[in-house]
N, C-alpha and C positions, 0 to 999 in steps of 0.2 A: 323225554319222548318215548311212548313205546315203541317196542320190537315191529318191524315193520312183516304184518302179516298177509299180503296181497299187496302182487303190483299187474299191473295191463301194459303189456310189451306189443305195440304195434309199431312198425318201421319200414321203411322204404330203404333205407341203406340199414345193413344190414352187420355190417361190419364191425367185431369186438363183440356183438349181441351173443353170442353162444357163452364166452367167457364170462359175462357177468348174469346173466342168467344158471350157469352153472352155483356160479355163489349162489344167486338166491336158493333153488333149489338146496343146495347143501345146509345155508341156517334155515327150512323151513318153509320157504315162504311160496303162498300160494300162486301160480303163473296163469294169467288170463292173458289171453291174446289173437290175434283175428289172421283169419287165410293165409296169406303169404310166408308171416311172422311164427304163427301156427305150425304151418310145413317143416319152416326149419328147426325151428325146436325139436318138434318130436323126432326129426331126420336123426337129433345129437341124445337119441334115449331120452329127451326129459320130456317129463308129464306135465300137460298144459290142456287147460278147460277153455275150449273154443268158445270164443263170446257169445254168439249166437245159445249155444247153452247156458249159459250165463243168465244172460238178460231174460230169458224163455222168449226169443223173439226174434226169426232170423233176417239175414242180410236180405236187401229189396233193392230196386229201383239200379240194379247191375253194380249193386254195392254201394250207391250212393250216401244210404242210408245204414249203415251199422249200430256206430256208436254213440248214435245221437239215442242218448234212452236216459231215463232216470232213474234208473239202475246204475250207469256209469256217472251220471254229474252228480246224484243224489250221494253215490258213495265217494266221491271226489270234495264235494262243497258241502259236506253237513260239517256243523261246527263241533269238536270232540268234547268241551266244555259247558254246550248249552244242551240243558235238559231239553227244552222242545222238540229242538231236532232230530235228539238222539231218540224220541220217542216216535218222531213222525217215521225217523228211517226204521226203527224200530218196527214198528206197523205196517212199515210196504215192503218188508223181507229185504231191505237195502244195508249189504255190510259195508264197512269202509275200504275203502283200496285206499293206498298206504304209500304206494310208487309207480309213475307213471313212466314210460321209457316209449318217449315219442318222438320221429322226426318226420319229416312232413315231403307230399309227393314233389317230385323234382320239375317245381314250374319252369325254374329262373332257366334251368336245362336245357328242358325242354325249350322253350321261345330260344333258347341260343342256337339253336340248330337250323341250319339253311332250310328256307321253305317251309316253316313248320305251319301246317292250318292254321285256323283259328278254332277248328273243333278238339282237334290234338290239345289245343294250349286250353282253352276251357277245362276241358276231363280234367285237363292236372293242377285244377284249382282245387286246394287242400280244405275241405269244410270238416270235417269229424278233428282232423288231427291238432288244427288251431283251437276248436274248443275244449276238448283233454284239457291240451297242455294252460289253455287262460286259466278253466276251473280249476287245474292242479295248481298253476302258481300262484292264483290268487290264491288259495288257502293254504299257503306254504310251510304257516303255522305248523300245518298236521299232515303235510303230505310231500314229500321231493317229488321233483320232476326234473330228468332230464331228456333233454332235448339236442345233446351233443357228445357223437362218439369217444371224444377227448374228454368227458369229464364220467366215463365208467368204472374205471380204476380207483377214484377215489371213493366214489359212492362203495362199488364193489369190497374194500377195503374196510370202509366203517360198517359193513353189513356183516362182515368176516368176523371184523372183533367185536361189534358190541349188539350187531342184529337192527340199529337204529342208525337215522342221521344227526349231523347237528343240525343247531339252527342257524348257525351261519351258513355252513353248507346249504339250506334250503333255500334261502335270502337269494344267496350268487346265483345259485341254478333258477331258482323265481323271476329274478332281474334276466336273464339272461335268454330266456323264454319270452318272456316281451320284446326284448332286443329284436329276438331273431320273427315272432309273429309280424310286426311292425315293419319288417325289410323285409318279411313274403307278400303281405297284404300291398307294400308300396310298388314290388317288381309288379305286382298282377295290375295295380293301378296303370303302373307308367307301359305295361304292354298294351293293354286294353285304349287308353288315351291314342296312345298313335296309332291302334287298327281302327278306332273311331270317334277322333278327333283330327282328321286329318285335311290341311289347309287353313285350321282355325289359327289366327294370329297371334294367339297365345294358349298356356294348356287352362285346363279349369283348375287345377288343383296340381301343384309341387309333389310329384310323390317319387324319394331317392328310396332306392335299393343298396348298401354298400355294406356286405360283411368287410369284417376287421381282415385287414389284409397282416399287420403287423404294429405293432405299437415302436415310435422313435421315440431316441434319446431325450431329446429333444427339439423343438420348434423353431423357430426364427434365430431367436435368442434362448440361451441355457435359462432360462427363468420361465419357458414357458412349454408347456406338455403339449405333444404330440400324439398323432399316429396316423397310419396312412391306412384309407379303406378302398374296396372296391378293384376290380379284377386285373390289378396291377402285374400281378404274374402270369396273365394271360398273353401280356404282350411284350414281356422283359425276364429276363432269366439272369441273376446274377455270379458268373464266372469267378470272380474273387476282389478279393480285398474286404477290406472294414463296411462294419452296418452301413446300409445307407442312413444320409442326415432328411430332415425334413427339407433344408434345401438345395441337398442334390438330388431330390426327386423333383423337385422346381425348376433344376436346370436343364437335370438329364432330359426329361419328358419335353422340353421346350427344344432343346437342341433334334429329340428325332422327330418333333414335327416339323423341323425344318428343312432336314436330313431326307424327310419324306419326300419331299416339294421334286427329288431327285431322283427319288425312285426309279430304275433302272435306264440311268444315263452313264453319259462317263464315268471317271472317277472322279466322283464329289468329298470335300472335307470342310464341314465345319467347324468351328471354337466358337463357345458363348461364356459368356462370364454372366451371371445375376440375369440371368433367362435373354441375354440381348447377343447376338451374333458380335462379334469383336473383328470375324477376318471368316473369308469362306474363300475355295476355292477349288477349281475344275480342272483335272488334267489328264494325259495319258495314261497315268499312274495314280494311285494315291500319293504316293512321296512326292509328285509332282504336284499335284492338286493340296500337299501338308505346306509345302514350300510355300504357295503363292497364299495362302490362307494366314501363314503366320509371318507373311512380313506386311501384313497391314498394320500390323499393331505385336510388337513385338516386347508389350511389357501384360498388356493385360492378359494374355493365357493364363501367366503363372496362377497354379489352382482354377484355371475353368474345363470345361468339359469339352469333348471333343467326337465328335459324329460321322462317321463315316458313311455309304451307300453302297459298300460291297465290301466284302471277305477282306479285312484289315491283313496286311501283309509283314514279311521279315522288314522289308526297306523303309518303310511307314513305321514298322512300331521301333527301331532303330533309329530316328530323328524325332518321336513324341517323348521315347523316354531321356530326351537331351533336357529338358524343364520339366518344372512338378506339375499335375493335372491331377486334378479330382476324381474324374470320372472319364471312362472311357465308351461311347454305346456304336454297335457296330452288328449288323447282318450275322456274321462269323469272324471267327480272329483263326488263321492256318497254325497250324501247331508250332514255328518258328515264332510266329508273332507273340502266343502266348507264353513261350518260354523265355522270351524278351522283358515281355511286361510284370510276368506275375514275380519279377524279381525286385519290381515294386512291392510290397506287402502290404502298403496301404491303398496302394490304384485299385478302384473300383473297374471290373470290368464287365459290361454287360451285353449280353445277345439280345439284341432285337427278333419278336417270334412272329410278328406281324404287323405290320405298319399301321400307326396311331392313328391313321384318317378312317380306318374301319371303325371306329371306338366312335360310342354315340355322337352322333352330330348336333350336339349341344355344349355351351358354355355353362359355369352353374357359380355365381362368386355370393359369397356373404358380406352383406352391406352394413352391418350391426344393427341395432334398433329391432331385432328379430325378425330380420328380411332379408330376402335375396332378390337378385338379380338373373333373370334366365334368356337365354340369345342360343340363337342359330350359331353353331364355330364356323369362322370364315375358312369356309374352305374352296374360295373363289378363286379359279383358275383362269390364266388369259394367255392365248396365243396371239398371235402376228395377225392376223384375220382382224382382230376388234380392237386393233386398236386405230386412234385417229388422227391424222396429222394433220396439226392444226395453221403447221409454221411454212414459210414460203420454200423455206429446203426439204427436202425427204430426207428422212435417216440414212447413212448409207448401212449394205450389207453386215460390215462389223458392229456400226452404231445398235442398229436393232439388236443383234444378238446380246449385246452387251444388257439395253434396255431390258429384254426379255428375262435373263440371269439378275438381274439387280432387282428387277418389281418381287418377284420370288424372296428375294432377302431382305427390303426392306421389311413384308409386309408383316418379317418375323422383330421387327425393332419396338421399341416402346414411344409415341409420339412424343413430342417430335419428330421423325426419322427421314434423316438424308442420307444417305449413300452415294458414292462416286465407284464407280465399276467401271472397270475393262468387260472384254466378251464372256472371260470365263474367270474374271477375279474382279473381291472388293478390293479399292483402294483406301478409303476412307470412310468412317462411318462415325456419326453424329446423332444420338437420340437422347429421348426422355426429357426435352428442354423446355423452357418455358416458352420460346420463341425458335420460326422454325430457321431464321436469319442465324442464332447460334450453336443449331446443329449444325446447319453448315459452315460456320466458323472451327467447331470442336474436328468437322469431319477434314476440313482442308489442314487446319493443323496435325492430326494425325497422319495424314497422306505425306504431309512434309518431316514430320517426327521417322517417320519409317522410312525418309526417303525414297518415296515412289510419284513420280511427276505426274500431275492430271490433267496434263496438254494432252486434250482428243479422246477425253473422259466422257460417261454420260450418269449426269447426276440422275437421282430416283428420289421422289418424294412420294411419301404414302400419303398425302392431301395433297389439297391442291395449295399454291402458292398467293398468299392472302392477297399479297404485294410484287410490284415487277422488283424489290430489292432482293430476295432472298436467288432470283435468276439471276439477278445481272451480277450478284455477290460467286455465285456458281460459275458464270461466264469469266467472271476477272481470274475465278481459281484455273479454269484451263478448259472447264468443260465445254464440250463440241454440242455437249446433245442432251434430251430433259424428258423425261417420264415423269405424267405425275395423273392425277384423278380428274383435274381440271372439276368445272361450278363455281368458281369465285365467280361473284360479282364485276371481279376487276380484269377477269380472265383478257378480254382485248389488251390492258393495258399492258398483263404481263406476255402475249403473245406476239405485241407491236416490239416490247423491249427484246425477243428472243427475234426476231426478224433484223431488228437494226444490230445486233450483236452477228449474225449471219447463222444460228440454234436451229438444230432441227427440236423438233417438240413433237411429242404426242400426247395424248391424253387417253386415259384408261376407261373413263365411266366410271369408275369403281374406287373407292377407297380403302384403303387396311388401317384404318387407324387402332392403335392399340393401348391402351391408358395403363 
């Protein structure tokens, strides 16, 4: 590879640019670069040829148009090895540029910002910077490009001792300029789609944005690679202990959307094991609200996660560290509490920095076959107001609260899902079954495992009951009272069987089912 004799320095972040344009300058190498980029250089003493000079053709259209020339592609794409073109450039006074040091203006940012126009977000659609950097890394053969702060060290360094790149080096940085064009082109997609596709009942076109957030150990199983992308530290800060795993970012994430559902109530505590709530519970306190959370089930915590809805305390984190837990996610932890825990060395513990129901309102799962599946996140709320009572009793005052607290938690289980809840505690919980007659088998047996009676219970189903046996199986365990979605077909039959059992019943409209 020769000596690299010209690179074109244009950027938007700006940060480490001095330092490795110092090397260039020191072995030699010619500095092309435009306005902003411009500025700061010369501000650091170095000599740099405005493009506009360059090209002999100045910036137009309030800049729109700079570096779209054939000056800058012609010397980026001609091939170093084929006579034709070295003659054509030859002929239209086009030298080669050699290193490209490009990052592109700040769409994704910008659109994150409250209220942002739609003209604001237009302007900061990157056209010059995307094409650079395509023509530079398709021709990687004969040209680096970088396109990321964190890889200026290393260029800077082979420019130091040998004045060239490798060619591996230009492969990674080539690859990786695609990466990053492809997850700007898809954020402007998927902004653009919901300022102007909006109501359509599906999008036109799948388009993810998700820089690498961090690469995991590994995946489900050690046999299988990982990594987590997409602005996960936007709304989780991790306090201490070991990497996260791939799934305890599976559980944690599911545990503070459920954690949400709470947002700024009592003191709420949930435990989830394998993304499914195991015990939740409301109290005075959090240690009161840890109490009644962990005698529903007082075998599965060990190693699950644990979610709090306010500033995790001394008396709380003093009864969590009594068993092992994986993960901790919490609002704040008060300085006693974290002196408690981080004497765990492996507890995970994390700050929630904004509640996951701000995070886009979409599902997104991979279905194999090179497909996905995309849905609206249920993020369906119900008060006391909509719901319907169907049965010859009215709920009483406790009954409902109970109801109201348990539709909330079932609707975080995996279907199957029955729940037996108090007003402000699970009793028993049953999911993921092939029938929903043995969720509520699994949930009555746990309720009795834990010894907690559910004489004057109110069972919670996230469907509706296909059959009156799954109520009247509910009614023989103790329950008083039934939440469920109701639209069976057979709905009279199971509403006649909750009338002659003496059942208040309501019905949601609404389903949580979760596969």
């Amino acid at each position: 590879m020769p000596k690299i004799a010209r690179a074109l320095l244009s950027v938007s972040d700006k940060s480490g640019l001095v330092a490795l344009a110092k090397v260039l300058a020191e072995a030699g190498v010619e500095l092309v670069s435009t306005g902003g980029t411009a500025k700061a250089l010369r501000a650091e003493g170095l000599a740099v040829i405005e493009l506009s000079d360059y090209t002999g053709f100045p910036e137009m259209l309030d800049g729109r148009v700079k570096t779209l020339h054939p000056k800058v592609h012609g010397g980026l794409l001609h091939l170093r090895d084929n006579p034709e073109h070295l003659a054509t450039v030859a002929q239209h006074g086009i030298p080669p540029i050699d290193l490209v040091v490009v990052n592109l203006y700040p769409f994704e940012q910008t659109v994150a910002k409250l209220g942002v126009s739609l003209h604001e977000a237009i302007e900061n659609i990157d056209i010059g910077g995307p094409s650079m950097l395509r023509s530079a890394a398709k021709n990687h053969d004969s040209v680096t490009v970088v396109i990321d702060p964190a890889d200026y060290a290393s260029v800077a360094e082979l420019v130091k001792t040998t004045g060239a790149t490798t060619l591996d080096l230009r492969r990674r940085l080539a690859a990786k300029v695609f990466a990053r064009t492809a997850a700007y082109d898809a954020a402007i997609a998927a902004h653009l789609t919901k300022e102007f596709c909006v109501g359509e009942p599906a999008l036109p076109a799948l388009a993810i944005s998700a820089p690498l957030a961090q690469p995991l150990r590994y995946g489900e199983n050690p046999h299988q690679k990982a990594a987590l992308y997409g602005k996960f530290r936007d709304y989780f800060t991790q306090l201490h202990g070991k990497e996260l795993s791939y799934n305890n970012i599976l559980d944690l994430t599911a545990a503070a959307a459920l954690i949400g559902e709470f947002s700024g109530e009592a003191p709420t505590l949930a435990i989830l094991k394998h993304t499914n709530p195991c015990g939740v519970g409301q109290g005075t306190t959090l240690r009161d609200a840890w109490d009644k959370a962990f005698a529903t089930d007082q075998q599965a915590p060990f190693g699950g996660i644990i979610a709090v809805n306010q500033s995790l305390d001394r008396a709380c984190a003093e009864a969590i560290v009594e068993i092992f837990s994986e993960v901790i996610v919490a609002p704040d932890f008060t300085p006693e509490a974290l002196a408690i825990l981080q004497q765990k060395k492996n507890l995970r513990l994390l700050r929630v920095l904004k509640n996951t129901t701000s995070a886009a309102p979409y599902d997104l799962r991979s279905v194999g076959a090179e497909s996905f599946l995309w849905q609206e996140r249920d993020l369906k709320l119900t008060s006391a107001s909509e719901l319907k009572v169907v049965s010859q009793r009215q709920p009483t005052e406790e009954e409902l609260r109970a109801m109201l607290f348990g539709w909330r938690v079932v609707k975080h289980l995996k279907s199957n899902a029955i729940v037996y809840v108090g007003p402000e505690r699970t009793l028993g919980v049953g999911a993921g079954q092939m029938s929903r007659v043995d969720s509520s088998r699994i949930a009555v047996w746990k309720a009795g495992e834990a010894g907690l009676p559910l004489k004057g219970s109110v069972v919670c189903s996230d469907a509706f009951f296909p059959f009156p046996d799954g109520l009247i199986a509910a009614a023989e365990a103790g329950a008083t009272a039934a939440i469920q979605p109701g639209g069976s077909v057979r709905d009279a039959d199971v509403i006649k069987a909750a009338d002659e059992r003496g059942l208040a019943m309501v019905f949601t409209g609404h389903r949580h089912f979760r596969h």
